[in-house]
C-alpha positions in Angstrom: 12.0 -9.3 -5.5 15.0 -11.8 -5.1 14.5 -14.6 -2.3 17.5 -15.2 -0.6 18.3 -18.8 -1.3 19.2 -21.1 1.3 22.5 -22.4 2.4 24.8 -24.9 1.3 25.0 -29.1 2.7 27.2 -31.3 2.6 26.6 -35.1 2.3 28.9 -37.7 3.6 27.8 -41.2 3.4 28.0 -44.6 1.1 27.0 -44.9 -2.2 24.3 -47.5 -3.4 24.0 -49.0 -6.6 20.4 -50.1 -6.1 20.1 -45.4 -5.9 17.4 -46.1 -3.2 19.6 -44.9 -0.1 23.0 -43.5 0.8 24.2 -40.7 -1.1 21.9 -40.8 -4.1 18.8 -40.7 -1.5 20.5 -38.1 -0.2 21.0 -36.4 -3.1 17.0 -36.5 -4.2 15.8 -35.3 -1.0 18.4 -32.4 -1.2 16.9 -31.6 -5.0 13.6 -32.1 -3.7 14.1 -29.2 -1.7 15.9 -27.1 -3.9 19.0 -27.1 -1.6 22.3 -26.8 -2.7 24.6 -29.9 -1.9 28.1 -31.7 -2.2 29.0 -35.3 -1.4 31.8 -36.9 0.4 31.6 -40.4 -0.3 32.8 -42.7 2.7 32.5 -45.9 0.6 30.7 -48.1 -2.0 28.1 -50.9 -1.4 26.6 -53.6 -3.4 23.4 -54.2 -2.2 19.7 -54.7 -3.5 16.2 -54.9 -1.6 17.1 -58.1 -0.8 20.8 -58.4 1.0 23.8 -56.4 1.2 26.2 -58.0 -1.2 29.9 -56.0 0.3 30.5 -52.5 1.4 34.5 -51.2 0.0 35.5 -48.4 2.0 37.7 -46.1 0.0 41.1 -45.3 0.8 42.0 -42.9 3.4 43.8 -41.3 0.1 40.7 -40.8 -1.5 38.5 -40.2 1.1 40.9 -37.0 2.4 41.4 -35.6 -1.4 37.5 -35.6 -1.5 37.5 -33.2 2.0 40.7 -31.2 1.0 38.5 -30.2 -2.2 35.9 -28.9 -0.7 37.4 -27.3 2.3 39.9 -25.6 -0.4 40.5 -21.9 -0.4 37.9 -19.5 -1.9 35.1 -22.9 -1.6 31.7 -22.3 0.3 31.3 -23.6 3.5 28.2 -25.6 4.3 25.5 -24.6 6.6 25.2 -28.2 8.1 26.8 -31.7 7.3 25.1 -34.5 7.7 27.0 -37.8 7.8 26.0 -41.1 7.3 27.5 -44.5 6.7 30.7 -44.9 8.4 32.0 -48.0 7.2 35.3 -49.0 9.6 37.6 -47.5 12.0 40.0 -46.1 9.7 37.4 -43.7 7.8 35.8 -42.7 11.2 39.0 -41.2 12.8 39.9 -39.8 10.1 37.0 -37.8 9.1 36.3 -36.9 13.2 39.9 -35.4 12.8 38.8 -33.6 10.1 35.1 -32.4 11.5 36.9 -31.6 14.6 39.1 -28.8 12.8 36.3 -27.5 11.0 34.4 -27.0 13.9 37.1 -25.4 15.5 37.1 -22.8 12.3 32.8 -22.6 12.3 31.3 -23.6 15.7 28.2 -22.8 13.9 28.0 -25.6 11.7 25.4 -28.0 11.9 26.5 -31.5 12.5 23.5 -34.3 11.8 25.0 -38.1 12.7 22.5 -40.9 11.2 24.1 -43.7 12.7 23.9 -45.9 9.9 24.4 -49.6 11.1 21.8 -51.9 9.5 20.4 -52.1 5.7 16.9 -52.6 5.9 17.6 -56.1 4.5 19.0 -56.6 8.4 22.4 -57.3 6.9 25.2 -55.4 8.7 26.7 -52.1 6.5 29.8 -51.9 9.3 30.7 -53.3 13.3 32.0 -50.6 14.8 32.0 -50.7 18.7 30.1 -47.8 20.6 33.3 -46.5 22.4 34.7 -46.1 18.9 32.0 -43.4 18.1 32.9 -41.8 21.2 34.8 -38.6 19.4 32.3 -38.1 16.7 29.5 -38.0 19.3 31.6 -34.9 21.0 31.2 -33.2 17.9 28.1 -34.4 17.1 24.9 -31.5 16.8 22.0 -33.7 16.2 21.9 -37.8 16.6 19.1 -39.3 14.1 18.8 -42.7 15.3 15.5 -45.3 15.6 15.3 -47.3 18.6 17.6 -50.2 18.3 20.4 -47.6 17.0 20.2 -45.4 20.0 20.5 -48.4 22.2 23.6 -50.0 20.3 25.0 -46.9 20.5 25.0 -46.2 23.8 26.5 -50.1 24.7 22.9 -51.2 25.9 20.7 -54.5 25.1 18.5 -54.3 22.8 15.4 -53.9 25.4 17.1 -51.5 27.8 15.4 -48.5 28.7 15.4 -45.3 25.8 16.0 -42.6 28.6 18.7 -44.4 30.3 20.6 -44.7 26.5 19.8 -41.0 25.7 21.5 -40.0 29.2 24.8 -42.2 27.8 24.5 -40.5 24.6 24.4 -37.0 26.1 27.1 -37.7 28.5 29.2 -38.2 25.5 28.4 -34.9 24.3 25.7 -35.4 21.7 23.8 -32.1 22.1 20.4 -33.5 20.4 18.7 -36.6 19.6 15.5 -37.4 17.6 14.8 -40.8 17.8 12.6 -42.7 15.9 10.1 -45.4 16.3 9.5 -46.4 12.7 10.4 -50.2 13.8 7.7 -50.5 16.5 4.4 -52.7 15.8 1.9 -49.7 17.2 -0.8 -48.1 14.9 0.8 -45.1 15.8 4.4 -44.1 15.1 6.2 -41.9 17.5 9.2 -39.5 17.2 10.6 -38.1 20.0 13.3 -34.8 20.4 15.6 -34.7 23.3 17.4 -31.9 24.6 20.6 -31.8 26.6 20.4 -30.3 29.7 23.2 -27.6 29.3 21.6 -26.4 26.1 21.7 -22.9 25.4 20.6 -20.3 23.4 23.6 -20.0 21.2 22.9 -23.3 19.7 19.5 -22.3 18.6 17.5 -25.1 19.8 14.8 -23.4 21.0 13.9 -19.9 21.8 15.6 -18.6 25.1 12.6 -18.1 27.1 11.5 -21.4 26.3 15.1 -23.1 27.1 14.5 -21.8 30.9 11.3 -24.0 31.4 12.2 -26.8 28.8 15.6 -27.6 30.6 17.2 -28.1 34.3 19.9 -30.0 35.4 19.5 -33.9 35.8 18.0 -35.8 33.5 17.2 -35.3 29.8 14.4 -33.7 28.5 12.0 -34.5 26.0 10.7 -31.2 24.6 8.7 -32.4 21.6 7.0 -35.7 20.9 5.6 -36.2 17.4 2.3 -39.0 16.6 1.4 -39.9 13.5 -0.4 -42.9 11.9 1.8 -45.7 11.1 2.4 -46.2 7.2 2.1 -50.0 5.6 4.8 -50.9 3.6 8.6 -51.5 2.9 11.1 -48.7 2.0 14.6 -47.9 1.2 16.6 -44.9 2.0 13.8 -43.3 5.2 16.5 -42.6 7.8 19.2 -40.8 5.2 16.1 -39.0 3.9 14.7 -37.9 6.9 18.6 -36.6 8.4 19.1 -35.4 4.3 15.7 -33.0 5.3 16.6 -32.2 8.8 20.1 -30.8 6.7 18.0 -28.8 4.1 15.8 -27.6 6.4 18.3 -26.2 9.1 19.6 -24.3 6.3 16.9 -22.4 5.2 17.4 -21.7 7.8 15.4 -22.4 11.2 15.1 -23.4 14.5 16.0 -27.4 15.6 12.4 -27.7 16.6 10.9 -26.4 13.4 13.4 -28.3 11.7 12.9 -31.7 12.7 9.1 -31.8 12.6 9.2 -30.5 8.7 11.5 -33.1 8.0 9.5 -35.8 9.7 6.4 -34.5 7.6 8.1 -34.6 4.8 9.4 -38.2 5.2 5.6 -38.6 5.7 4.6 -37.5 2.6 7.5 -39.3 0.5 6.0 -42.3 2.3 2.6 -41.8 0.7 3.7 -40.5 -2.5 3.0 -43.1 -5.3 6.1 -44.3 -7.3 7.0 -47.6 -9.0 8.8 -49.6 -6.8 7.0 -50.6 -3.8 10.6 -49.4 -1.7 11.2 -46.8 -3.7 10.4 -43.2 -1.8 8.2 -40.5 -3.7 9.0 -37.0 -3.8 6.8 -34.1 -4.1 9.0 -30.9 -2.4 8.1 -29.2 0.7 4.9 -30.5 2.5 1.9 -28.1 1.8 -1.0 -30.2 3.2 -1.7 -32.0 6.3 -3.0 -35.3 6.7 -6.6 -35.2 8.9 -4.6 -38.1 11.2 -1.3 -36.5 11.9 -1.5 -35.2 15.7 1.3 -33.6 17.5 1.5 -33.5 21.5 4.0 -31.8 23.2 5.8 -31.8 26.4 8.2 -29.6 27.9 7.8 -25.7 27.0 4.7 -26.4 25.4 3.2 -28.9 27.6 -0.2 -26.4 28.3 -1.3 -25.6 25.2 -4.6 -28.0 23.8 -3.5 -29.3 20.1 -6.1 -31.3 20.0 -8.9 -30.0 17.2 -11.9 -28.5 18.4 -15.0 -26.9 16.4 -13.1 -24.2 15.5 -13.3 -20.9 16.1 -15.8 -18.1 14.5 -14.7 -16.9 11.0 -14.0 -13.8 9.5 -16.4 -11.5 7.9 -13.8 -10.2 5.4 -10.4 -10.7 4.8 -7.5 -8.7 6.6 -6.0 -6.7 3.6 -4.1 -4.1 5.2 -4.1 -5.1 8.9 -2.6 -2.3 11.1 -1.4 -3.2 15.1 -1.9 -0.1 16.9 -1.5 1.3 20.4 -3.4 4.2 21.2 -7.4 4.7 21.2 -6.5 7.9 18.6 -4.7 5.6 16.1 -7.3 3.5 16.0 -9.4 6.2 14.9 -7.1 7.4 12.3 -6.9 3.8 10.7 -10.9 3.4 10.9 -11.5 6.9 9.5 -8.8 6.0 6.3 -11.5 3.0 5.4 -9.5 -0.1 7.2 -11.5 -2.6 8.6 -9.7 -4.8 10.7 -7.3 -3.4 13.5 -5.0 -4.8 16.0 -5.5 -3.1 19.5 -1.9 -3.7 21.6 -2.0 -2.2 25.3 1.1 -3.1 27.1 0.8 -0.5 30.2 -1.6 0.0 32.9 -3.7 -1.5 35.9 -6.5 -3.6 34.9 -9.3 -0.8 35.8 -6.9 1.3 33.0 -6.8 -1.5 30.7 -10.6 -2.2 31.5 -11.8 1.6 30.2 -9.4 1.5 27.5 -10.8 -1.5 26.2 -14.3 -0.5 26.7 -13.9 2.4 24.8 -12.2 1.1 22.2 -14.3 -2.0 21.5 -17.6 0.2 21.4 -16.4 2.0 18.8 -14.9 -1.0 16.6 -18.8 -1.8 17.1 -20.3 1.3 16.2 -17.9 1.5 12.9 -17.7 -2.4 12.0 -14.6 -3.5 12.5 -12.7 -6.3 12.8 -11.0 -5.6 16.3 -9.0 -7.9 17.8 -7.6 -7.4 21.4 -4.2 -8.4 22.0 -3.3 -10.8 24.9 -6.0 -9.0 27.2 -8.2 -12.2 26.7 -10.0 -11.8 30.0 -11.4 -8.4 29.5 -11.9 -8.8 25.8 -14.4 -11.9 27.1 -16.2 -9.5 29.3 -16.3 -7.0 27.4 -17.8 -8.8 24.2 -14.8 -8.1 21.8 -15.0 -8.9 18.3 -11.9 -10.8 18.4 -8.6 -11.7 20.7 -4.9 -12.2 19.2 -3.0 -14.0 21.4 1.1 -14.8 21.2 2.5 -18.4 22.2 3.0 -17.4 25.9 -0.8 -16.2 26.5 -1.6 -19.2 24.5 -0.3 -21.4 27.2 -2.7 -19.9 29.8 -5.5 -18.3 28.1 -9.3 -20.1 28.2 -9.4 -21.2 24.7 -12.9 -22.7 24.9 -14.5 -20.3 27.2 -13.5 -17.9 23.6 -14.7 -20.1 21.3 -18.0 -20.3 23.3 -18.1 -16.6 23.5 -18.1 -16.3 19.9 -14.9 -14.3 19.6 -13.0 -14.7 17.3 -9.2 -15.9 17.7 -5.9 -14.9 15.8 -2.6 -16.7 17.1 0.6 -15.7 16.2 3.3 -18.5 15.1 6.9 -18.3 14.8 7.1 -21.6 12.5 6.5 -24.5 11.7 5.9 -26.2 15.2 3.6 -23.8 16.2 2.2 -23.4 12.8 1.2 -27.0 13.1 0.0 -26.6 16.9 -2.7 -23.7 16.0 -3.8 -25.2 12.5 -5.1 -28.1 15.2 -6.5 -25.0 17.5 -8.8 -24.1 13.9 -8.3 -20.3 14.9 -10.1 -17.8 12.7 -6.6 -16.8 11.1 -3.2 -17.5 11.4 -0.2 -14.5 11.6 2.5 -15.9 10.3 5.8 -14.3 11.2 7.9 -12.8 11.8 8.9 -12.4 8.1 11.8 -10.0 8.5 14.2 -8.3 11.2 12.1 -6.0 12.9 13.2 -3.9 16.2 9.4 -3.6 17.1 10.0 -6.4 19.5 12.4 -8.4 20.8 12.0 -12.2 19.0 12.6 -15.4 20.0 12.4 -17.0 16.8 14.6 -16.4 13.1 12.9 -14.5 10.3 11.2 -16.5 7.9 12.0 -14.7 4.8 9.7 -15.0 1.6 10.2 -18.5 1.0 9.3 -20.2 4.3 6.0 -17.8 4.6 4.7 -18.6 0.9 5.3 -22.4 2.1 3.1 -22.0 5.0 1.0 -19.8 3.6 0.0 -22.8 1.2 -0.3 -25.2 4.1 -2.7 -22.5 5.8 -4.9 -22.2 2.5 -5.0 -26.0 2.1 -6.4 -26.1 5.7 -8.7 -22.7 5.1 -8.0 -21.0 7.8 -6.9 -17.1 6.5 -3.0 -16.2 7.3 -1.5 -12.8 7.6 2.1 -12.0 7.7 3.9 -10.0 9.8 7.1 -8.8 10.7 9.4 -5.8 9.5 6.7 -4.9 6.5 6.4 -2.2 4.6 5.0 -1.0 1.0 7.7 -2.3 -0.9 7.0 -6.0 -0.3 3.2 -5.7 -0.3 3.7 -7.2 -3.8 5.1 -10.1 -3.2 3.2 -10.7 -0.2 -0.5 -10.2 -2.4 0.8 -13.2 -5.4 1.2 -15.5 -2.3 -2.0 -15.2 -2.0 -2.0 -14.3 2.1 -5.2 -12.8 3.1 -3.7 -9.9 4.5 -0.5 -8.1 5.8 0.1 -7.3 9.5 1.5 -3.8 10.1 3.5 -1.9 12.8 6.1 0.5 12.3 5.1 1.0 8.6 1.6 2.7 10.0 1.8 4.1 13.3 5.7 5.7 12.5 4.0 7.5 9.9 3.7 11.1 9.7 0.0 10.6 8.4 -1.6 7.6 9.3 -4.7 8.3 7.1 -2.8 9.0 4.4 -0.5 5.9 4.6 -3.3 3.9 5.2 -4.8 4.5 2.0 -1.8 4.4 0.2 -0.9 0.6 1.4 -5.0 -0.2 0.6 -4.7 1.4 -2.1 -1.2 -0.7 -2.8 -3.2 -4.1 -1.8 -6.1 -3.3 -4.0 -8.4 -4.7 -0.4 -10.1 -7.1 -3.1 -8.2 -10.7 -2.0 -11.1 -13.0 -0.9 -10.7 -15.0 2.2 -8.5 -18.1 1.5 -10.8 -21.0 1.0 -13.8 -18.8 0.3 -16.6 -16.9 2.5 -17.0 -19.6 4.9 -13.2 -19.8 5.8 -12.0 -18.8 9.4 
């Protein structure tokens, strides 16, 4: 089965002789990651660990035959562009002129501005005012700075308050900001993602039923705060690598949200990576394993839900396989009587004494025929009733009794929608993961992007690294099962490819017979 591959980026920045930042650490982040890239190169610096020796702009010449190439008839356009060192006033009006056109032709590209102001020798790389950044920032998607960047670019002191520089910044018409703490002095480094408050869903920022609750008019808000243990050391090149990351991973693509805290991990892990040079970053591809420190909290449209790590909930007594979401008592019987063993019960109609009976029923006979039932959503009655298991989605997640189900015994699927909440339920320790949704499905109406192939076998690997079983799900059927089985996912979520059927049985045993119903559990027989 092809993989779609993901889109095209295009670097504009500096280039460094030393190769440990500007466009040649752009460059190995964007090979890392097995995205395709071109450069635009602003200017060229001599500088080594120690000192920034000059910075030559090119000529406006040069720098506009560079953009007329690539923007030439019949040429790809890029997904996102992320730009970095601006050197002086000359290059910066003329390449806003330029972005501003572009963006006029495709509102949909992603624009990423690392303000690039300081070398991490401290030595200047230009002296640009703030007001001179004033038309980029219009045009500008996503702002990447750290602390005292976000404050010099807003015209504040250097110990003014964050919020106060994000509401400049915002006013100016930066859409997003992810700022960056990676100068503090804490154990703990901090990232933070701010919203402006006329966001909407066309951007894709966050899914729209989310945007309601995340945003209002007034202040800013901070939707998303990443913690993670503070690395020793010195590096080159961490901000154009992490805005490099944020590029490659919008174009896979994907959500802002999911975006920027895989490209923060990944910085993480190039941070821990062992290489030569003591400032030199490592690179080792997509993240597939998570460090026991990392912690996320959340505020925002996620502010209810625990992420902190509990015991965990009660594991599975055999893997998924063929795991079919049903919505009637008789299908349920149909599935059972073809040999599956664990089911998806989803009852979206009724009063709660309807739902009650209906549940009752149907739980006493996933006893009396061993199955693996979970309830969907209905987390109250599947308590009282002593279910075998409860799936909930992200919104029940917010308000269902997580401990009072781990206490019960039950076991707990969760279904994410990416990497944020991917990261958010490996912390929860559920007894599997659904990982969706993988393809375009009219099932249901999504909030989210499809995955595709890629993106699942990713977090698939980051799910077996943690052993917690994952499923995926998502516009399915037998023609993918395939692919699906050599990623080694525990099992396959089904909807319309089972219950649309003519014969239920019969396609039941046809897709079990497809996924052989022989894959262990992922990490072994004591996995969740």
């Amino acid at each position: 089965m092809n993989l779609p591959e993901p889109g095209l980026i295009w670097l504009v920045g500096g280039s460094d002789c030393s190769a440990l930042a500007g466009i040649q650490a752009d460059l190995a982040t964007a090979q890392d990651l097995a995205v395709p890239a071109a450069t635009v190169l602003t200017a060229v610096t001599a500088q080594h660990n120690g000192a920034v020796l000059a910075v030559y702009p090119l000529t406006p010449a040069v720098l506009q035959s560079q953009l007329d190439a690539l923007t030439a008839t019949g040429q790809p356009l890029p997904v996102a562009i992320k730009i970095g060192l601006i050197p002086d006033l000359c290059t910066l009006e003329l390449l806003t002129d330029w972005l501003r056109r572009l963006k006029q032709q495709q509102p949909q590209i992603w624009i990423i501005v690392d303000p690039v102001q300081v070398a991490s020798s401290g030595t200047a790389l230009q002296h640009l005012s703030p007001s001179a950044f004033a038309p980029l920032l219009v045009l500008t998607d996503v702002l990447t700075p750290n602390q005292p960047e976000l404050r010099a670019l807003a015209g504040l002191p250097a110990d003014a308050d964050p919020q106060l520089a994000v509401q400049l910044l915002f006013a100016c018409g930066v859409k997003a900001i992810w700022c960056k703490d990676g100068h503090g002095s804490s154990e703990m480094l901090y990232e933070r993602l701010y919203l402006h408050p006329a966001a909407t869903q066309s951007f894709k920022l966050w899914p729209a039923q989310a945007l309601s609750t995340a945003l209002s008019a007034g202040a800013p808000q901070r939707v998303l705060q990443l913690e993670k243990p503070r690395l020793a050391g010195l590096w080159r090149g961490t901000g154009c690598s992490f805005a490099t990351a944020l590029a490659c991973a919008l174009a896979q693509p994907m959500l802002l949200p999911d975006a920027v805290v895989l490209a923060s991990w990944y910085l993480q892990q190039c941070l821990q990576q062992p290489v030569s040079s003591r400032r030199q970053l490592g690179r080792a591809g997509w993240p597939v394993a998570l460090h026991p420190q990392d912690r996320l909290t959340f505020s925002g449209p996620l502010a209810g839900v625990a992420c902190t790590s509990t015991t965990g909930f009660a594991s599975l007594q055999q893997a998924p396989g063929i795991y079919p979401v049903v919505s009637h008592f008789s299908q349920l019987v149909e599935v059972a009587a073809a040999g599956l063993r664990t089911v998806q019960l989803r009852l979206k109609t009724g009063t709660t004494e309807q739902l009650r009976q209906s549940l009752r029923a149907a739980i006493a006979f996933g006893h009396a025929h061993q199955l693996q039932l979970f309830i969907n959503d209905h987390w109250q009655l599947a308590l009282e009733l002593g279910a075998y298991g409860v799936h909930l989605g992200q919104e029940d997640l917010q308000s269902a009794d997580l401990l009072a189900i781990q206490r019960a015994g039950l076991r707990l699927g969760i279904s994410t929608h990416g990497y944020l909440e991917l990261l958010q339920a490996l912390h929860l320790q559920p007894s599997y993961i659904a990982l969706g949704h993988l393809f375009a499905t009219p099932t249901k109406a999504m909030p989210s992007i499809p995955q595709g192939l890629r993106l699942i076998g990713l977090q698939q690997q980051l799910c077996q690294q943690q052993q917690i079983p994952a499923v995926a799900i998502g516009g399915i059927d037998a023609s993918h099962l395939p692919a699906l089985r050599a990623m080694g996912l525990s099992g396959v979520a089904m909807v319309r490819a089972v219950v649309d059927s003519d014969d239920i049985g019969a396609t039941c045993q046809q897709l079990q017979s497809l996924w052989h119903c022989q894959l262990p559990l992922t990490g072994g027989d004591d996995a969740r």
